[in-house]
C-alpha positions as CSV (number, residue, x, y, z in Angstrom):
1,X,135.6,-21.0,47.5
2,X,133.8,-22.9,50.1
3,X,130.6,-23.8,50.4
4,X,129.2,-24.1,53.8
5,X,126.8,-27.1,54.9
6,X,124.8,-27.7,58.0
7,X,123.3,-31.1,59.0
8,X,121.0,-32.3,56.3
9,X,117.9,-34.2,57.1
10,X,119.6,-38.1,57.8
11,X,122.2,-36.2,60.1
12,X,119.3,-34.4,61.8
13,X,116.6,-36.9,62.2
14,X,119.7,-39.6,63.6
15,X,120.1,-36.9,66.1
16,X,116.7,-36.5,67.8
17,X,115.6,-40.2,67.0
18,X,119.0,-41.2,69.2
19,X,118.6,-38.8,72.0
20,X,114.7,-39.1,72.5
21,X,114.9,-42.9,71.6
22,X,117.7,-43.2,74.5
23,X,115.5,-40.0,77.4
24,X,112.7,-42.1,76.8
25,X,114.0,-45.5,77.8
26,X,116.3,-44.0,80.7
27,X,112.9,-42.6,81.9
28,X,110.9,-45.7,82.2
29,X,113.6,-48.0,83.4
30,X,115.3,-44.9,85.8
31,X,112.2,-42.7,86.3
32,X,109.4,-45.0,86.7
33,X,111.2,-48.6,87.5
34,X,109.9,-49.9,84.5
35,X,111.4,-53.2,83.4
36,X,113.4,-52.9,80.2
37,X,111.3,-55.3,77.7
38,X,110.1,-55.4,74.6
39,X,107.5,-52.9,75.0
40,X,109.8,-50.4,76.9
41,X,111.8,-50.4,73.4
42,X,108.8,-50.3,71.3
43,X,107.6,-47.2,72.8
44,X,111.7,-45.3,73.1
45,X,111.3,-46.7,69.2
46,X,107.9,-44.4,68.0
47,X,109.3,-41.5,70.4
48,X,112.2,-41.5,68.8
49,X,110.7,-41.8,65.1
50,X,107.8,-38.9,65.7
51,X,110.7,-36.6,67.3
52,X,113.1,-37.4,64.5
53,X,111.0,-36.6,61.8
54,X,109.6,-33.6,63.7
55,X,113.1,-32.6,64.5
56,X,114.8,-33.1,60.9
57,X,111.9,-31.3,59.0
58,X,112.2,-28.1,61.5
59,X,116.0,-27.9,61.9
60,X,117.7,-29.5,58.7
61,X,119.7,-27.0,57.2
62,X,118.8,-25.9,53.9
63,X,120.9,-23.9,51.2
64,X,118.7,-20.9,49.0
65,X,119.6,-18.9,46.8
66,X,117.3,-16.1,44.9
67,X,117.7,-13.9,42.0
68,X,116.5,-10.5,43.4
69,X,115.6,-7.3,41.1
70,X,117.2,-3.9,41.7
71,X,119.8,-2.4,43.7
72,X,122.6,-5.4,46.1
73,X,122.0,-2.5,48.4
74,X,118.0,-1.8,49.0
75,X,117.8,-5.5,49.1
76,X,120.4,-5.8,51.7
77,X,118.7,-2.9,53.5
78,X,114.9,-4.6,53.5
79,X,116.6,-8.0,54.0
80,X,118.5,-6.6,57.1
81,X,115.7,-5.1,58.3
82,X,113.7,-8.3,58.0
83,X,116.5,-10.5,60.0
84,X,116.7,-7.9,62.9
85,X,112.7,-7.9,62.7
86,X,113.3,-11.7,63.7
87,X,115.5,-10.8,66.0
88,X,118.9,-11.6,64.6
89,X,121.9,-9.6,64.7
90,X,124.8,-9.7,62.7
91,X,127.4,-11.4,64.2
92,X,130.5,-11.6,62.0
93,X,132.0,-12.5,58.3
94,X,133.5,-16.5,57.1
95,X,134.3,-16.5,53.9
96,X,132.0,-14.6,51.4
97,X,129.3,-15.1,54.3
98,X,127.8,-12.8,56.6
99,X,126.8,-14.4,59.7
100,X,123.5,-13.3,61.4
101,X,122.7,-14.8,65.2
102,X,119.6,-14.7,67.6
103,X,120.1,-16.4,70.7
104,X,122.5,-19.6,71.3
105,X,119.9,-22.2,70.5
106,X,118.4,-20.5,67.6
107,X,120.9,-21.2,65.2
108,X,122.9,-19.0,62.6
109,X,121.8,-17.5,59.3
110,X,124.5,-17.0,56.4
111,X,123.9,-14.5,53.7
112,X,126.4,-14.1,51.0
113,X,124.9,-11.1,48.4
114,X,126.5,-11.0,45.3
115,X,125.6,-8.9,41.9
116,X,122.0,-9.9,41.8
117,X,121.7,-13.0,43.8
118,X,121.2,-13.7,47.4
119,X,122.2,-18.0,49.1
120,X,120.6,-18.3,52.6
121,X,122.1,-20.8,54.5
122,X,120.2,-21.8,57.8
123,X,117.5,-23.8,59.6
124,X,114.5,-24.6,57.3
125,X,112.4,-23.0,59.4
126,X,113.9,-19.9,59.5
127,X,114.7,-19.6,55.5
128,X,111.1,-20.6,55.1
129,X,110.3,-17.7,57.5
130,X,112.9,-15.4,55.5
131,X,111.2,-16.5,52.3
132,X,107.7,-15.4,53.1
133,X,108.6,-12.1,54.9
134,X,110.9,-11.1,51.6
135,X,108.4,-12.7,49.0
136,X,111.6,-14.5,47.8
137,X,111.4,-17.2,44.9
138,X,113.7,-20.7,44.7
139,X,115.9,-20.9,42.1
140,X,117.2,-24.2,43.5
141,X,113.9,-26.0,45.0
């Protein structure tokens, strides 16, 4: 079996740091006809650092799984009811997964139910969102 990982928070926070860090000084040099000195890079720098710390804590994925009580399939029913509620649609199997999908840009969400457990594996901000809705507890946080 395979378990499926996303981009954890280094992965995600190199990502936004390095594109903002990079947008910001194209703008001033390109954009405004800045100069490209020290202070040009100092600001691209704490861009970067506020939108990659932003960026990771939103979109990291995170892995969580649940011990639920009572029937795989009322679960499944309130959780599927839940996801569409968000606006997510299933969208296909991989592996033991179920895949859900909103839009291109929102990301994925994979479910795989077995007897009495339930591993969510999506955007923090979404399983947070998941969590709430469902009253779900961590067993792995």
């Amino acid at each position: 079996m395979i378990m499926l990982t996303g981009p954890e928070f280094l992965t995600t926070f190199l990502y936004y740091f390095v594109c903002t860090a990079l947008i910001v000084l194209l703008v001033i040099s390109q954009g405004m006809g800045m100069s490209l000195d020290r202070s040009s890079y100092v600001i691209g720098m704490i861009a970067g650092l506020v939108a990659g710390l932003l960026g990771a804590y939103f979109n990291r994925s995170v892995t969580f799984s649940t011990s639920f009580k009572g029937n795989a399939k009322t679960f499944q029913r309130k959780f599927q009811k839940t996801l569409s509620e968000l606006g997510f649609e299933q969208n296909g199997q991989m592996e033991d997964f179920t895949i859900y999908r909103k839009s291109l840009f929102a990301g994925r969400v994979f479910v795989k139910t077995e007897k009495d457990t339930v591993t969510i594996m999506s955007r923090s901000s979404i399983v947070k969102r998941l969590q709430q809705e469902l009253n779900l507890k961590s067993n792995n946080f």
